[in-house]
Every structure is written in C-alpha cells, then in structure tokens.
C-alpha positions as a printed NumPy array, in Angstrom:
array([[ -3.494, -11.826,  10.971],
       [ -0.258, -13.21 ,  12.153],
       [  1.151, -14.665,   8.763],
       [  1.835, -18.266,   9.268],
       [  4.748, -19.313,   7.47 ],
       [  7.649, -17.496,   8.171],
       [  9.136, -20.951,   9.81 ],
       [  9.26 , -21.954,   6.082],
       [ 11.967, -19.155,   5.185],
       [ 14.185, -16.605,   7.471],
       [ 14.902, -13.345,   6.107],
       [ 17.992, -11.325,   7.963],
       [ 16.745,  -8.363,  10.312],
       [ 18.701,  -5.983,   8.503],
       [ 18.45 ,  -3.306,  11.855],
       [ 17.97 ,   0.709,  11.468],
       [ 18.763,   1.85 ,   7.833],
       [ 17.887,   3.778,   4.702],
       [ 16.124,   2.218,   2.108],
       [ 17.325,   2.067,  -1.642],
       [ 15.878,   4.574,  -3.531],
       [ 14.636,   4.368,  -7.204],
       [ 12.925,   6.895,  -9.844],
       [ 10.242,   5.494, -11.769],
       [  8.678,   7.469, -14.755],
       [  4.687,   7.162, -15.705],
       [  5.48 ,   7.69 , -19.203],
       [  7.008,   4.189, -19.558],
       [  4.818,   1.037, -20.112],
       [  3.241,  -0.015, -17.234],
       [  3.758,  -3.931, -18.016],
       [  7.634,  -2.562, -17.362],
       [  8.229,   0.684, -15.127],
       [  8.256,  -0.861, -12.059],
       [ 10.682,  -3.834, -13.333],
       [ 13.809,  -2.528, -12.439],
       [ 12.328,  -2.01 ,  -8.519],
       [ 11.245,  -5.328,  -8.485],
       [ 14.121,  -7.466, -10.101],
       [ 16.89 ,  -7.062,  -6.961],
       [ 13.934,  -8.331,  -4.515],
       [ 12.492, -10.786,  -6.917],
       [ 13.257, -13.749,  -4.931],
       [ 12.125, -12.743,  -1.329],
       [  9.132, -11.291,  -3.521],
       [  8.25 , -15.019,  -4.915],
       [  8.914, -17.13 ,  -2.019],
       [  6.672, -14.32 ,   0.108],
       [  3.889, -13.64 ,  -2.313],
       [  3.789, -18.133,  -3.129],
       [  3.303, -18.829,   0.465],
       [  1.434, -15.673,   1.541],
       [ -1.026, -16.823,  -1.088],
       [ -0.766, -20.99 ,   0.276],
       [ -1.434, -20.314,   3.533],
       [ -4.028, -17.459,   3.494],
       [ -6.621, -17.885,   0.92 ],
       [ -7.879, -21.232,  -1.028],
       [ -7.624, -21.419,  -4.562],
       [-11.669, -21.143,  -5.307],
       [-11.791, -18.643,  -3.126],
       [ -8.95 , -16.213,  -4.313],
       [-10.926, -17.098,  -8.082],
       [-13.682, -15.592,  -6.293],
       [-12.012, -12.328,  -5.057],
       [-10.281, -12.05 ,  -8.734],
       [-13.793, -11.694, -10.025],
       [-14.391,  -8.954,  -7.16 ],
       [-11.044,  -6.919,  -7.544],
       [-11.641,  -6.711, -11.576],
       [-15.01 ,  -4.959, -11.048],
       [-12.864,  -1.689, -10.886],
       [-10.167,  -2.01 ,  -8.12 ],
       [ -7.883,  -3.438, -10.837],
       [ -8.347,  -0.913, -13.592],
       [ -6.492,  -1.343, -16.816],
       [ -3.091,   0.641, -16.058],
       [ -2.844,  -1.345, -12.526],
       [ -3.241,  -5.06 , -14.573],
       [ -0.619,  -3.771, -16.871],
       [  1.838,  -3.494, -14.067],
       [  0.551,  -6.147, -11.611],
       [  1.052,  -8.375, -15.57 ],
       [  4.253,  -6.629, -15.53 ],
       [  5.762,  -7.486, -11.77 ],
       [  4.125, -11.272, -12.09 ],
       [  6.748, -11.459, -15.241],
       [  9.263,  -9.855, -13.295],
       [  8.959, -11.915, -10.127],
       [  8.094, -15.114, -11.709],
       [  5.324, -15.94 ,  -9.548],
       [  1.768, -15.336, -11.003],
       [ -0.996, -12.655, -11.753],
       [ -2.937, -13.777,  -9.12 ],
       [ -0.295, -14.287,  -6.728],
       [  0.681, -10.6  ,  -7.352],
       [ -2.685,  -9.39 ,  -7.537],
       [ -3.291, -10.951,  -4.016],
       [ -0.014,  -9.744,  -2.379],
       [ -1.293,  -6.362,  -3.599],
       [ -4.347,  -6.432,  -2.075],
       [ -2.3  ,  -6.982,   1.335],
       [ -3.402,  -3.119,   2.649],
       [ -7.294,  -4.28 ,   3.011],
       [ -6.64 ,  -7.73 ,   5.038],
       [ -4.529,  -5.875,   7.799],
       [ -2.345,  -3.018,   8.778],
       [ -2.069,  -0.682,  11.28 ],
       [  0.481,   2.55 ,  11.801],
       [  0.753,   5.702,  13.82 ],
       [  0.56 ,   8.822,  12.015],
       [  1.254,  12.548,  13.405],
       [  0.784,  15.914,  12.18 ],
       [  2.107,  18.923,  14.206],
       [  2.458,  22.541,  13.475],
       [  5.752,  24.37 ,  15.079],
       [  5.397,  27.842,  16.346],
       [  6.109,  29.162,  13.066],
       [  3.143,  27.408,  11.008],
       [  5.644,  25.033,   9.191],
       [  3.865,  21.652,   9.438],
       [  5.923,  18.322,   9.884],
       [  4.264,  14.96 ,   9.324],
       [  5.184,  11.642,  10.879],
       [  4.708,   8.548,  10.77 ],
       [  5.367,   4.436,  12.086],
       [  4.001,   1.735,   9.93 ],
       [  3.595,  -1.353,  11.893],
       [  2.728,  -4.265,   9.957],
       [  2.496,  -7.953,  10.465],
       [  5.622,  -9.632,   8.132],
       [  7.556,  -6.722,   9.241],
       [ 10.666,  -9.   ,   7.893],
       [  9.55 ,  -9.272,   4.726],
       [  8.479,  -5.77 ,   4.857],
       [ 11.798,  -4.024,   6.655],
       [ 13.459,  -6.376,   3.526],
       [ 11.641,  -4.405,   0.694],
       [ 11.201,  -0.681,   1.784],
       [ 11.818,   1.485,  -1.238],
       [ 11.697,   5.154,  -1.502],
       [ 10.711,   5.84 ,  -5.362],
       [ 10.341,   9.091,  -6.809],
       [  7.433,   9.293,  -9.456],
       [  8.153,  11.431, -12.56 ],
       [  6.338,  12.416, -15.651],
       [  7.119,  14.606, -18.7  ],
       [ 10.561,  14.714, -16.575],
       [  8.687,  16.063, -13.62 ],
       [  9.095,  15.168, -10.421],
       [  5.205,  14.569,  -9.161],
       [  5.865,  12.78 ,  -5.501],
       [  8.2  ,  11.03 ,  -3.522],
       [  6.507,   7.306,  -1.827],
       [  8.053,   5.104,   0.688],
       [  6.711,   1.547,   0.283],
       [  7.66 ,  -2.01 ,  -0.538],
       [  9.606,  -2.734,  -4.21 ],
       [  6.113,  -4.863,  -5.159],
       [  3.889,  -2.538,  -4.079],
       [  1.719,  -0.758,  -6.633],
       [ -0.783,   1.468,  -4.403],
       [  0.653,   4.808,  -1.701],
       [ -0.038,   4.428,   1.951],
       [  3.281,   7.086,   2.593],
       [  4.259,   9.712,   0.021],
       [  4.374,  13.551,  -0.262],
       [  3.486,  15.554,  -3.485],
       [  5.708,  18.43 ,  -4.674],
       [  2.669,  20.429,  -5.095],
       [  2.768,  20.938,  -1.79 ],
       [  1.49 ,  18.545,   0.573],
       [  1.888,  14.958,   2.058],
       [ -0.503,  11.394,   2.994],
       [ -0.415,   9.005,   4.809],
       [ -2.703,   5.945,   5.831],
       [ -3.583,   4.222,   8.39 ],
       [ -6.034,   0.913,   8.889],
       [ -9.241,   1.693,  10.703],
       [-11.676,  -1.711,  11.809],
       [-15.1  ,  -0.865,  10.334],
       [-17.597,  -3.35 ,   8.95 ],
       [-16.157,  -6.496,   8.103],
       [-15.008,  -8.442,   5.196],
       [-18.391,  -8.729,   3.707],
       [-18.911,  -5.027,   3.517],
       [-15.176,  -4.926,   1.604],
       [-16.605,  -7.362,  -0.303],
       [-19.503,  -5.685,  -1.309],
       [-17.774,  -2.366,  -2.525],
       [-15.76 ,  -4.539,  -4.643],
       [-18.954,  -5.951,  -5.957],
       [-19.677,  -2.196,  -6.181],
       [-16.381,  -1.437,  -8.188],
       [-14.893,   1.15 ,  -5.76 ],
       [-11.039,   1.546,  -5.499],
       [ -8.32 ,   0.552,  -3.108],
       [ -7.231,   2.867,  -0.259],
       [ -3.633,   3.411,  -1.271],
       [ -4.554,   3.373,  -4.775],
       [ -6.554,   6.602,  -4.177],
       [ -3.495,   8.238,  -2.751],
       [ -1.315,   7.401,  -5.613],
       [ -4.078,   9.216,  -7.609],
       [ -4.486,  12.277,  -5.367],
       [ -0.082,  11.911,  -5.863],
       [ -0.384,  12.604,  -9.503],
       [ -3.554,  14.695, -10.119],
       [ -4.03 ,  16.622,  -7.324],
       [ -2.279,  20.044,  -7.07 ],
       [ -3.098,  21.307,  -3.087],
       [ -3.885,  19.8  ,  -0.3  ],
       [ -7.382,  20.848,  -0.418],
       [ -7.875,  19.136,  -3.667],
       [ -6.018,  16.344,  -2.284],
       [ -8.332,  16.712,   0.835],
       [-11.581,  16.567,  -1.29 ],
       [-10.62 ,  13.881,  -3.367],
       [ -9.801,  11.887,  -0.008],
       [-13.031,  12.868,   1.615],
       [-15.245,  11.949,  -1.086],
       [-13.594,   8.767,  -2.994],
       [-15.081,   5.302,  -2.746],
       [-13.178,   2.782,  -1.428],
       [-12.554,  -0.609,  -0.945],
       [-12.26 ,  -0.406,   3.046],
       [-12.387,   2.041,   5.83 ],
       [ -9.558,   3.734,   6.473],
       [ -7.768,   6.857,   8.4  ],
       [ -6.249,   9.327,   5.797],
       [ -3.68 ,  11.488,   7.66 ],
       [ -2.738,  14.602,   5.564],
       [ -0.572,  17.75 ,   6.117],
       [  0.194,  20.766,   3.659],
       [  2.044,  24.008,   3.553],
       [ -0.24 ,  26.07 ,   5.173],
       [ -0.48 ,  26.65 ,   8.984],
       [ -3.721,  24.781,   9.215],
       [ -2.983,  22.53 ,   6.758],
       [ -3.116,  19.223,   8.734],
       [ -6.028,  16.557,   8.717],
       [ -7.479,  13.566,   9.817],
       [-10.351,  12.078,   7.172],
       [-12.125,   9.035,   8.589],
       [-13.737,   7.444,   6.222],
       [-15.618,   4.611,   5.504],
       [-16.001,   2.712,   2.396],
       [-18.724,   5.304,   0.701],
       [-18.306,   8.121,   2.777],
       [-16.415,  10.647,   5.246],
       [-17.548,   9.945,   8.601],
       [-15.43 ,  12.932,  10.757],
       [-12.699,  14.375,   9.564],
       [-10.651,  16.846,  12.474],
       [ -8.51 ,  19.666,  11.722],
       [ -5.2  ,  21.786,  13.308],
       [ -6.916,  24.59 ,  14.058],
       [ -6.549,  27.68 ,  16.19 ],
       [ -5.998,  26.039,  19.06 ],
       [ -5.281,  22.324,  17.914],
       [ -1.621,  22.19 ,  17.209],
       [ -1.197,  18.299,  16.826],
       [ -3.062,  15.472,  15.663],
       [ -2.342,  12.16 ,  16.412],
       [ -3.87 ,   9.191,  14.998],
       [ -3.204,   5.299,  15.342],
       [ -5.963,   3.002,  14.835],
       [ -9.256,   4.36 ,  16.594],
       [-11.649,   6.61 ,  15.677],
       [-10.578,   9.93 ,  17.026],
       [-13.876,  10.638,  19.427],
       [-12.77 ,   7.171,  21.175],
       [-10.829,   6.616,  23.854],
       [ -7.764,   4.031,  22.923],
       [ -7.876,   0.371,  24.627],
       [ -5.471,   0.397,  27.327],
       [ -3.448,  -2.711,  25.513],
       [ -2.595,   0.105,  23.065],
       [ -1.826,   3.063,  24.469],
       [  0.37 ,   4.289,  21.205],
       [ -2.115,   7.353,  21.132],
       [ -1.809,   8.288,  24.815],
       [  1.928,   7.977,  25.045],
       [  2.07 ,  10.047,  21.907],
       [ -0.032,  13.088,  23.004],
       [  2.079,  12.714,  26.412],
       [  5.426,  13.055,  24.381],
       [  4.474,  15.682,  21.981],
       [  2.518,  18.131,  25.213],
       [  5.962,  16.914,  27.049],
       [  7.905,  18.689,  24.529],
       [  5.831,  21.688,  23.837],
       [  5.13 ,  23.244,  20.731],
       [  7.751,  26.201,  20.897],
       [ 10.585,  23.097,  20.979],
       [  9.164,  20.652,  18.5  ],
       [ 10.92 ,  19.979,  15.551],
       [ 11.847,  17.363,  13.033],
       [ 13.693,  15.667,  15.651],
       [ 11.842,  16.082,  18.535],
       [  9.398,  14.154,  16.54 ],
       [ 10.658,  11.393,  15.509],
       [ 11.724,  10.675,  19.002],
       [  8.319,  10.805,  19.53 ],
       [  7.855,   8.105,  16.992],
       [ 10.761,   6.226,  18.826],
       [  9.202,   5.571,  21.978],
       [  7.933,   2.309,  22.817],
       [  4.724,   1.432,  22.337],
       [  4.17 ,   3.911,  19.302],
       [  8.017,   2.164,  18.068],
       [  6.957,  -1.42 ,  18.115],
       [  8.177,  -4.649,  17.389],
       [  6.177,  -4.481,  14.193],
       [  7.182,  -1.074,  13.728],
       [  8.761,  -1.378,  10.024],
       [  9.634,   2.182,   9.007],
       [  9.464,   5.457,   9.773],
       [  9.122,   8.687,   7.69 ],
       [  9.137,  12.825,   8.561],
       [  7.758,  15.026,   5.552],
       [  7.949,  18.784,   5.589],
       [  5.797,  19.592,   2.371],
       [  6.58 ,  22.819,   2.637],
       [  9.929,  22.271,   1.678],
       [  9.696,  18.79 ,   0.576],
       [ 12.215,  17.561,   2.992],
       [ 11.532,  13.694,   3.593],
       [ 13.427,  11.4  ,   5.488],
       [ 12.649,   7.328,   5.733],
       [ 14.729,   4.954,   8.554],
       [ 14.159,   1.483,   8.48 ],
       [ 13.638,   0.427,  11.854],
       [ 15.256,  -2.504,  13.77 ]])
C-alpha cells in the first residue's frame, strides 16, 4: 500500500549511512526505556504516525482493530511502552498502537543465509518497505540488555517496539520477511483468537531463547498474527533456515544442508517459482552461484544485496550478521 501522504511533508534522503545506535535495558519501566530512542525522532514520528493513521484507517474502524489487538497482541509490558512512546511522541495510544502494527499491513525484504567453505554462516539481508523516507529517517541499531547483559543487538525504526532484524548473543540471528497468505480477515481472526505479532515473537525468541534450535522451535510453532517468512542462521554449519509459516502453523520450513549451501528468500513461498516482475530471487541465486562458495564472504555478500533488483528503490537498509562471532554491520541505503 503506497502511503498516500507524503506530498503533505518531505523528509531529506539522507543517502548511504550508519544508523545511530542506542542501548536500551529491560530492567527499566517500560512506560520509559524506549524514551530516550524516541525523543530525537519525535517529530518525524508524530507528523508520520498522525497522517499514517488519517489517511489509512477510519476512526470506527481503527476502534474496531483496538478491540482486536488487545485480545493478546498488545500484552501488558507492550501497552506500557506503546503508553510510554505515545507520551514521548505526543501523538496518541492509538496512533502509536496503529503505527506499530505497520509489519502486518505490508512489507516485503530479501533475506540470505549462506555457509562459506569453512561452516561459518553469514546472514543478509534488504528490507524494502513502502515510506522508505520515513523509514531510512528512523533506522536505529539498539542493543537490548538485562541484569547488565547484553541479550541481542536489533536494527529497526526508533518507534518500533517488535524485531523483524536482530541477532542474539547466544548464538544465532532472525530475520523476517512478509509472505501474502489469506487475507485481512484471516489476520483478523487470529487477533480475535489472541495470537501475537510476527516481530513481536522474535523479540521474544531475542530474550528467552538460548540456541538457534530453541529459537527455531519457538518460530516454528508460535501463533501469529499473519503469515510470514522467518529467515534464521546460527553458529553451526547447518545452522541456517527458512520457516514458512502461517498464522497457526509451519507450513515448510528448508534447511542448509549437505549439499544446500545458500538459501535465499524474498517474498514467495520457496517451492514457487518468482513472478518475472520480481526477479530479486533469481538474480540473487545467479550472484551468489556467480561467486562460488569457496569466495563468498561478508563482502561478497552484500554486493549481492547491492544489485539491482534485490537493492531497490524501496530498499531501506541493509544488515550482515555473523552469529558466530556476533559481528553485525547495518548501512542505510540511498
């Protein structure tokens, strides 16, 4: 859905760049942990999150998805802090509940997981995104602490409370990306149903899972609010997934394996051929066999995540994990 009111406001294209980077700790309040995020983008955040509300939903029928969303997608801790950034922002608890909710109305990303010669395991990924002003204008990086622990590392928007891009320190890394299943009755209805939102299950599998096969399982078998692609690599040599899911269950979910050394996965189900007006899969795979496993590297892949059309004029960032050694690394793209 092609957002309609970006004539009202122009943000600057701020071009290829890092994003700021904040620490946020899960013992503090969390009507006030994410405050200091928020604050430096607060304007953009209103004016966005005001008109993304105006011109998208009616008023009687956002009351009507408020009723939906507090069945159980808005537990207690996430109306704490969605009560917390509406205070922050100045713009209010619906309007920040809403804006939140952004993941299940549209988004779209390539994601890659290869394995080098080695058995390190690099993960990859574009998010492409509709807004991708707005978007490119709030990319954070925020490492997630508790009891002075560092539990993960996300890269996101400053008023963003759910994970579609972060990597655990436990040993493994997630990332998300929109698959088209059902329709908006069927989200609807697992509201109705009280299941959770698909990046607020990877914030969860962030903090309390501790491998990527309990991060895996948890993935596989959570109920969610829409169907989505979970992309997920670890520190083993097979460690490297694709779980396609639908709202109450795992429909497929492919693995590196002895003779699979790369996954790639956009925004079709992996046993379908992808529409020839987006060939981001096809020019991927044609990259990645271009380079050859014995050359690939962190480098060699995101130049694989640099050629048009998997780098995209919605392309907003891109990110590299290694969670075998944590490495991460987040550009901004033009």
């Amino acid at each position: 859905m092609k957002l309609l009111f970006f004539a009202l406001f122009v943000l600057s294209t701020i071009g290829n760049s890092v994003p700021e980077r904040y620490t946020v700790s899960l013992n503090d309040p969390p009507s006030t942990r994410w405050a200091h995020v928020q604050a430096p983008y607060a304007s953009i955040i209103k004016t966005f999150a005001q008109n993304y509300a105006k011109y998208s939903i009616t008023p009687i029928k956002l009351d009507l998805l408020m009723i939906l969303l507090n069945r159980g997608y808005i537990n207690p801790e996430f109306k704490q802090e969605l009560q917390g950034m509406a205070q922050t922002v100045n713009i209010t608890y619906k309007e920040a509940a809403f804006l939140n909710f952004m993941y299940e109305y549209n988004a779209f990303c390539t994601s890659i997981v290869v394995r080098l010669t080695n058995g390190t395991i690099i993960h990859g990924r574009n998010l492409d995104y509709d807004s991708e002003e707005f978007l490119r204008n709030t990319t954070v990086v925020i490492d997630v602490t508790k009891d002075g622990k560092l539990l993960y590392t996300s890269v996101g928007f400053a008023w963003y409370l759910g994970v579609g891009t972060g990597i655990s320190y436990s040993g493994f890394s997630i990332t998300q990306n929109q698959r088209d299943s059902g329709s908006k009755l069927d989200n609807n209805y697992a509201l109705f149903l009280g299941y959770q939102g698909d990046l607020w299950a990877i914030r969860q599998a962030l903090i309390n899972e501790n491998s990527y096969e309990d991060a895996f399982t948890y993935l596989y078998n959570a109920k969610l609010a829409d169907a989505t692609y979970y992309i997920l690599g670890g520190v083993n040599e097979n460690d490297g997934s694709v779980i396609v899911r639908d709202r109450a269950q795992t429909v497929d979910a492919p693995k590196l394996n002895s003779t699979t050394w790369y996954l790639v996965q956009t925004n079709y189900d992996p046993w379908l051929v992808d529409p020839s007006w987006d060939d981001r899969k096809t020019v991927a795979i044609q990259q990645i066999e271009q380079i050859g496993q014995a050359n690939m590297n962190i480098d060699k892949l995101f130049d694989v995540l640099s050629v048009s059309p998997v780098l995209n004029p919605s392309t907003v960032f891109t990110t590299i994990f290694v969670p075998s050694t944590g490495y991460h690394n987040t550009t901004i793209r033009a």
